[in-house]
C-alpha positions, 0 to 999 in steps of 0.5 A: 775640926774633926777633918784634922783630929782623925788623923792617919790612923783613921784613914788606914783603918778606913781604907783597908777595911774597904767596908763601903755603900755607894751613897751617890753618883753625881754625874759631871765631867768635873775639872776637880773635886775638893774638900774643906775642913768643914767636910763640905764637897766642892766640884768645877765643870765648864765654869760652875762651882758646886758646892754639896754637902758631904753627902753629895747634896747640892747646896749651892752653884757659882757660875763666872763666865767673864773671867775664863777658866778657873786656874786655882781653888784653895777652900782651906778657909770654908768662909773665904774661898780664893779663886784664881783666873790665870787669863785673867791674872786675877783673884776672886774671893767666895764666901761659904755661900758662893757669892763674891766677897768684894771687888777681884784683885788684879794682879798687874795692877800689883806689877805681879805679871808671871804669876803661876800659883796662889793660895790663901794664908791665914794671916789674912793674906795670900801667898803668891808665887811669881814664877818669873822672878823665882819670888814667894810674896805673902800679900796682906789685906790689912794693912794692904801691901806685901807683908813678905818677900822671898827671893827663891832663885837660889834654890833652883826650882826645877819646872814649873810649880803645880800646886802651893797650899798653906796648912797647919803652920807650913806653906807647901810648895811643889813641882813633878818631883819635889815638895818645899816646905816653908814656915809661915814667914817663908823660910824654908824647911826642907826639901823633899825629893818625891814624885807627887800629882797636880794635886793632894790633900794636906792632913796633920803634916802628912801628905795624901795622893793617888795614883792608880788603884793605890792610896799614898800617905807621905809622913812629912816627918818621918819621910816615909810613905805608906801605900793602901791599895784600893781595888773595888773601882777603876779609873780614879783621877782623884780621891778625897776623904773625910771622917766617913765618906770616900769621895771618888773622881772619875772621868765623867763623874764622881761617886760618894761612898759612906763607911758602913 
C-alpha cells in the first residue's frame, strides 16, 4: 500500500520543501477528516459521512440521524469502515461504498455498558475499551464471542483514553500524556510518557500529530520526535497526509493542497 511504503522520509521532504498548489476548498464545518490506506478523504459534519476522492471530489454520503452523533470512525480497513455511537453504545459497520454492512452491534446486549473507545482489529474482530472495569477485549466475528481480555487495572491509566487504533502489528492505546503500545494479543509493550492531541496518524510505527503551525513526527522506535514547521497557513485543527496531497482542517473548511 503505497500510504505505508513512503514512509518518513517522504513526509520530511514534502513538508519542508512546502512546494504546494491549493487543489480545493471543501467548505463544511467538519467534526473530523480522515484518511485510509487507499488514500481516500473522509470528512463528518452535523450526521454526514463524505466520502472523496484524494482530490476532494465527492464520491459518496452516508447520512444517520437515528443513532446520534458519531463517537468513533476508524477507516483503517477501507472496505469495512467501524462507526461508534457512544449515546447509543452501538457499532455500525460501512462498506467502501458507505452502505451498512449487516445489523449494528449493541453493546449492552454484550453487558459492555462503559465503553469509551473501539477500533477494528484485523483479526476480523474489534477491540474495545471498557473504561469502567479498566479491561481491553478483542471481540471476534467468526467464531462470535470474546477472543480476549485484558485486565488493565494494573496499569493505572490516568484519565480518560482519547483514542485507540490497531496498526501494523501493534494496538495504540493513549490518554493526554501517555501512549500504551500493545501487541496484537493485548500485551503490552511499552509506555510512553508524551503529550499527544485527540487524534493522529499512525505510519511504519511512527506516530504524526499537529499542533499549531507545526508538524510532530514521534519514532515509536527510537523514542524521538522530530518538529516540521508549516507556516504557509493559519488555524490548522488537523492536518493529514498522503503520497502527494496535503489535507488541512480548518475551522469551517477544509483545503487540499497537491505537491507541485
Amino acid at each position: 500500500m503505497k500510504f505505508i511504503t513512503y514512509g518518513l522520509l517522504f513526509i520530511i521532504l514534502f513538508i519542508t520543501q512546502s512546494n504546494f498548489r491549493l487543489l480545493k476548498k471543501i467548505d463544511k464545518k467538519t467534526d473530523f477528516i480522515a484518511l485510509d490506506n487507499l488514500g481516500f478523504l473522509y470528512l463528518y459534519e452535523n450526521n454526514n459521512l463524505y466520502k472523496y476522492s484524494a482530490t476532494g471530489d465527492l464520491i459518496n454520503r452516508s447520512t444517520e440521524l437515528s443513532y446520534g452523533k458519531l463517537s468513533v470512525f476508524d477507516a483503517s480497513d477501507p472496505y469495512m469502515l467501524l462507526l461508534y455511537y457512544q449515546d447509543l453504545n452501538r457499532i455500525v459497520f460501512l462498506d467502501n461504498q458507505l452502505a451498512q454492512i449487516g445489523n449494528p452491534i449493541d453493546l449492552d446486549k454484550l453487558e459492555l455498558f462503559q465503553v469509551d473507545k473501539v477500533c477494528k482489529s484485523k483479526e476480523f474482530a474489534i477491540w474495545i475499551y471498557d473504561d469502567f472495569d479498566k479491561r481491553l477485549i478483542q471481540y471476534g466475528f467468526n467464531p462470535r464471542g470474546i477472543l480476549n481480555e485484558i485486565n488493565l487495572s494494573l496499569l493505572n491509566i490516568p484519565g480518560k483514553v482519547n483514542f485507540m487504533r490497531e496498526s501494523g502489528n501493534y494496538l495504540y492505546l493513549s490518554t493526554f500524556n501517555q501512549l500504551y503500545v500493545f501487541d496484537i494479543y493485548g500485551t503490552l509493550i511499552k509506555k510512553i510518557n508524551i503529550n499527544i492531541p485527540n487524534s493522529f496518524e499512525l505510519i511504519n510505527n511512527k506516530i504524526i500529530y499537529s499542533k499549531g503551525h507545526q508538524l510532530f513526527v514521534y519514532s515509536i522506535d527510537e523514542n524521538r520526535a522530530d518538529t516540521l514547521s508549516i507556516n504557509f497557513t493559519q488555524n490548522i485543527k488537523h492536518i493529514l497526509l498522503n503520497n502527494k496531497f496535503l489535507y488541512l482542517q480548518k475551522k469551517d473548511r477544509v483545503l487540499v493542497f497537491e505537491k507541485k
